[in-house]
C-alpha positions as CSV (number, residue, x, y, z in Angstrom):
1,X,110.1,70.7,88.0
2,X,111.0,68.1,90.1
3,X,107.7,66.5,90.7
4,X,107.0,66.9,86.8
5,X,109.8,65.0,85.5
6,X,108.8,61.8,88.3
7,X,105.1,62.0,87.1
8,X,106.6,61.8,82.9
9,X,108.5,58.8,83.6
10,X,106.0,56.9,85.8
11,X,103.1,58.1,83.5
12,X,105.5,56.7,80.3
13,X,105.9,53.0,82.0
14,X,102.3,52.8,83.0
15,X,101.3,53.7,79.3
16,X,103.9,51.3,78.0
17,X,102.2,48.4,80.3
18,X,98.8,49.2,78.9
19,X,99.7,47.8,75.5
20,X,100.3,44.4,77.1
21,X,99.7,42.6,73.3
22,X,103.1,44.3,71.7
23,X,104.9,44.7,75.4
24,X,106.4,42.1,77.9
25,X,107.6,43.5,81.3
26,X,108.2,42.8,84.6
27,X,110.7,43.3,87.7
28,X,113.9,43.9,88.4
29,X,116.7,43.0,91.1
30,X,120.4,43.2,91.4
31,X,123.4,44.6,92.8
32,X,125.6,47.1,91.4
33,X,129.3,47.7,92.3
34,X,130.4,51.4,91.5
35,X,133.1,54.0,91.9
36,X,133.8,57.1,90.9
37,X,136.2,59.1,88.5
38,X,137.6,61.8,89.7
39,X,137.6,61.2,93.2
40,X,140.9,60.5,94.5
41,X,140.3,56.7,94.9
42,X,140.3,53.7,92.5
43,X,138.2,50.8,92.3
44,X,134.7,49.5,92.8
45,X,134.1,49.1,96.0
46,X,131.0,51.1,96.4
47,X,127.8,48.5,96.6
48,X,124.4,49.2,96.0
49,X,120.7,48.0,95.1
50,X,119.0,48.0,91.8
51,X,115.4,47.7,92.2
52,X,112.3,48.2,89.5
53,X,110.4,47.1,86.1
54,X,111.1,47.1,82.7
55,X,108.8,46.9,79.5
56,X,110.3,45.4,75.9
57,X,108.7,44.7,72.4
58,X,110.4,42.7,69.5
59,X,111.1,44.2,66.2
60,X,112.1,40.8,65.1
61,X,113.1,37.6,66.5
62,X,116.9,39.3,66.7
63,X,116.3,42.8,67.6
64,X,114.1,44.5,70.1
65,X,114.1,47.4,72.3
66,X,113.3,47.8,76.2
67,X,113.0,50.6,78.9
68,X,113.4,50.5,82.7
69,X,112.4,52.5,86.2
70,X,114.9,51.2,88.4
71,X,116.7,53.2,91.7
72,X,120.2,52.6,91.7
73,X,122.1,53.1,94.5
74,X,126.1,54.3,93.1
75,X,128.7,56.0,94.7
76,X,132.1,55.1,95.9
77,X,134.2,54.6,99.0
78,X,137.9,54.3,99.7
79,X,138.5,51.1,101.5
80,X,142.5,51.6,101.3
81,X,143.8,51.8,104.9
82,X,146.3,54.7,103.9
83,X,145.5,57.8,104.7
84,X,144.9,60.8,102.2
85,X,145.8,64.0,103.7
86,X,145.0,62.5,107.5
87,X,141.7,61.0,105.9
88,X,140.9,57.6,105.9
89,X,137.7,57.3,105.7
90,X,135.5,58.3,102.4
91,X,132.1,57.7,101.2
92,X,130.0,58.8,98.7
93,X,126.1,57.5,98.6
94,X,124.0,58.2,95.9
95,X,120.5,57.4,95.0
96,X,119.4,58.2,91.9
97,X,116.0,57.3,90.2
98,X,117.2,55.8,86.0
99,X,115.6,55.4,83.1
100,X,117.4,53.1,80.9
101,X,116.5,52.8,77.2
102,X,118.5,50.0,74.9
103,X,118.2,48.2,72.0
104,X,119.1,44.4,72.2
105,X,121.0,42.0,69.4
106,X,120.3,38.3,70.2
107,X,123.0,36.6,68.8
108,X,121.9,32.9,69.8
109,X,118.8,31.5,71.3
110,X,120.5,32.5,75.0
111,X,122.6,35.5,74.9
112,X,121.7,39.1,73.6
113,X,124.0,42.5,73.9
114,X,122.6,45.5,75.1
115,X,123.7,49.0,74.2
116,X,121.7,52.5,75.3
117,X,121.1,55.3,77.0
118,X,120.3,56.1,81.0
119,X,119.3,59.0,82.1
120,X,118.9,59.8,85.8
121,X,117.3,61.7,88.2
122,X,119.4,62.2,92.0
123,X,117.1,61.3,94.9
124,X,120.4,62.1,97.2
125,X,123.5,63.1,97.6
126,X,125.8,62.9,100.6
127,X,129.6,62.0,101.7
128,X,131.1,60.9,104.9
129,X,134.6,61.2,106.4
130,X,136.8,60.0,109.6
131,X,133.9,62.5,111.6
132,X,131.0,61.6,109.6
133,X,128.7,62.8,107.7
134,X,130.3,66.0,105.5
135,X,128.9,69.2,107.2
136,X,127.0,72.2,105.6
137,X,130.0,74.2,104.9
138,X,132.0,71.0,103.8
139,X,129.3,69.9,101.0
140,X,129.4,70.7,97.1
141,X,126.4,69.7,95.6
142,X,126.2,67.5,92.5
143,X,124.1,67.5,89.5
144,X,120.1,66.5,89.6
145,X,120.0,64.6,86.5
146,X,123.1,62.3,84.9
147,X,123.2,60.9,81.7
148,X,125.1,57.6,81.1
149,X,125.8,55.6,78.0
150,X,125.3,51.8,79.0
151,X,126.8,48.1,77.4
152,X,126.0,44.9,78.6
153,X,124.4,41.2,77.7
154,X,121.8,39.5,78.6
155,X,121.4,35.7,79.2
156,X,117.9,34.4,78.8
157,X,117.5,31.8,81.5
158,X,114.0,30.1,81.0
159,X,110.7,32.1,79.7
160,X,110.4,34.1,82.9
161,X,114.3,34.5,84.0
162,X,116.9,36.9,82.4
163,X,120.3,38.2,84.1
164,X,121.9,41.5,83.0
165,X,125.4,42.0,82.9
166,X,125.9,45.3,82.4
167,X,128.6,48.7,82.4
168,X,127.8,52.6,82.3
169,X,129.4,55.2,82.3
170,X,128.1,59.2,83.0
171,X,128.6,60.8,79.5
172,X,128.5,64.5,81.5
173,X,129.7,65.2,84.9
174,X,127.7,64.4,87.8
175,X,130.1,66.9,89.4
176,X,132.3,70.0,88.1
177,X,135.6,70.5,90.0
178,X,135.5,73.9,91.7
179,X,138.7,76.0,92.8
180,X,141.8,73.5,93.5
181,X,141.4,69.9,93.8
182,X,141.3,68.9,97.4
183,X,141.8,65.6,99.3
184,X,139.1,63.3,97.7
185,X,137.9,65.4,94.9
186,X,140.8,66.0,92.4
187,X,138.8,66.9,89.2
188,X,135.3,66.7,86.9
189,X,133.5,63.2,88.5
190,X,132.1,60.5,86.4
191,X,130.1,57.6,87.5
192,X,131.3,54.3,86.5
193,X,129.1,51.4,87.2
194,X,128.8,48.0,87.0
195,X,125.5,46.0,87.4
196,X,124.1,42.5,87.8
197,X,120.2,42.1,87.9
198,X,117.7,39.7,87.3
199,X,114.7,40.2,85.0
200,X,111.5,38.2,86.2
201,X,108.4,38.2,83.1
202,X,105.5,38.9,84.5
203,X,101.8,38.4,82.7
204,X,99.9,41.1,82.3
C-alpha cells in the first residue's frame, strides 16, 4: 500500500509535466520552522528542509492552481533549559513526503495568496531524550498519512524566481493521546508549520 500510494503521486507529477503547453513547473527549496501541538512544549524551534518540484496552470491572469512533491522535514524540540519531569532534552524528527494542492489569487502584478490542501505521507518517525534516541518500549507510533490545510503568499521575483511564505496546520491528528498524558506528550498532536521556499521556473 505503501509502495502504491509513492508510485500515484510520482506517476501524477510526471503526467502533469508532460502537458508542458498548459503547465509551468520547476524546483523547490526552503526551510521550514515547526512545532508541535500537544506536546508539552511551545514554540517553533524545530528546523527542517523542504526540498522538490511543483507544476501550475493559469485559469486566468488572477487565478490559477498548482501542486507540489516536496519532503518536508517537521517536528519539534524543547530548547527551554528547565526540566520537565527530570527531562530536558526533547526531539521529535519527522520526514514526511507532501503533496500540496492550492489555488492562487494574484492581487497585483507581485504578490498572490495561496490557500489549499497537503496531504502527507511519513517517511519517519522518531524522538530523542536526555539518553537518546526513545527505545522500543518507549515509542508510540504516529499516523502514516497527515492532512494539513495550508495559507500563505507568494511574491513573484523575476520570470524564473518566486518565494513562498507559507502556514499549515494538520486538520487530523498525526498522533492520538493514549492512557494519561505523560512528560512531553499531554494530548491529541497537531503539526503546525511554517515555511519559506523558493520556486525556480524551469523550461520544459
Amino acid at each position: 500500500m505503501k509502495q502504491i500510494y509513492l508510485i500515484v503521486i510520482v506517476l501524477t507529477v510526471v503526467s502533469l509535466n508532460g502537458l508542458s503547453q498548459r503547465f509551468e513547473g520547476g524546483i523547490i527549496g526552503g526551510f521550514n520552522a515547526s512545532q508541535v501541538d500537544g506536546d508539552s512544549y511551545r514554540g517553533y524551534h524545530k528546523p527542517g528542509i523542504a526540498l522538490g518540484g511543483y507544476v501550475q496552470t493559469n485559469f486566468s491572469r488572477t487565478v490559477f492552481a498548482g501542486m507540489e512533491l516536496k519532503f518536508m522535514q517537521k517536528g519539534s524540540r524543547n530548547i527551554d533549559s528547565l526540566a520537565t519531569d527530570g527531562q530536558i532534552k526533547y526531539i521529535m524528527r519527522l520526514n514526511y513526503v507532501d503533496l500540496p494542492v492550492y489555488l492562487g489569487v494574484r492581487t497585483s502584478e507581485k504578490i498572490a495568496v495561496l490557500f489549499g490542501l497537503s496531504p502527507g505521507y511519513l517517511i519517519s518517525g522518531t524522538e530523542y531524550n536526555d539518553y537518546g534516541k526513545f527505545g522500543e518500549e518507549d515509542q508510540n507510533p504516529f499516523s502514516e498519512l497527515d492532512l494539513q490545510g495550508l495559507l500563505g503568499f507568494r511574491f513573484h521575483l523575476s520570470r524564473r524566481l518566486n518565494i513562498d511564505l507559507r502556514g499549515a496546520y494538520s486538520l487530523l491528528p498525526i498522533r492520538k493521546q493514549k492512557g494519561d498524558p505523560i512528560w512531553y506528550w499531554k494530548s491529541n498532536q497537531f503539526s503546525n508549520l511554517l515555511s519559506t521556499t523558493v520556486l525556480y521556473r524551469l523550461d520544459f
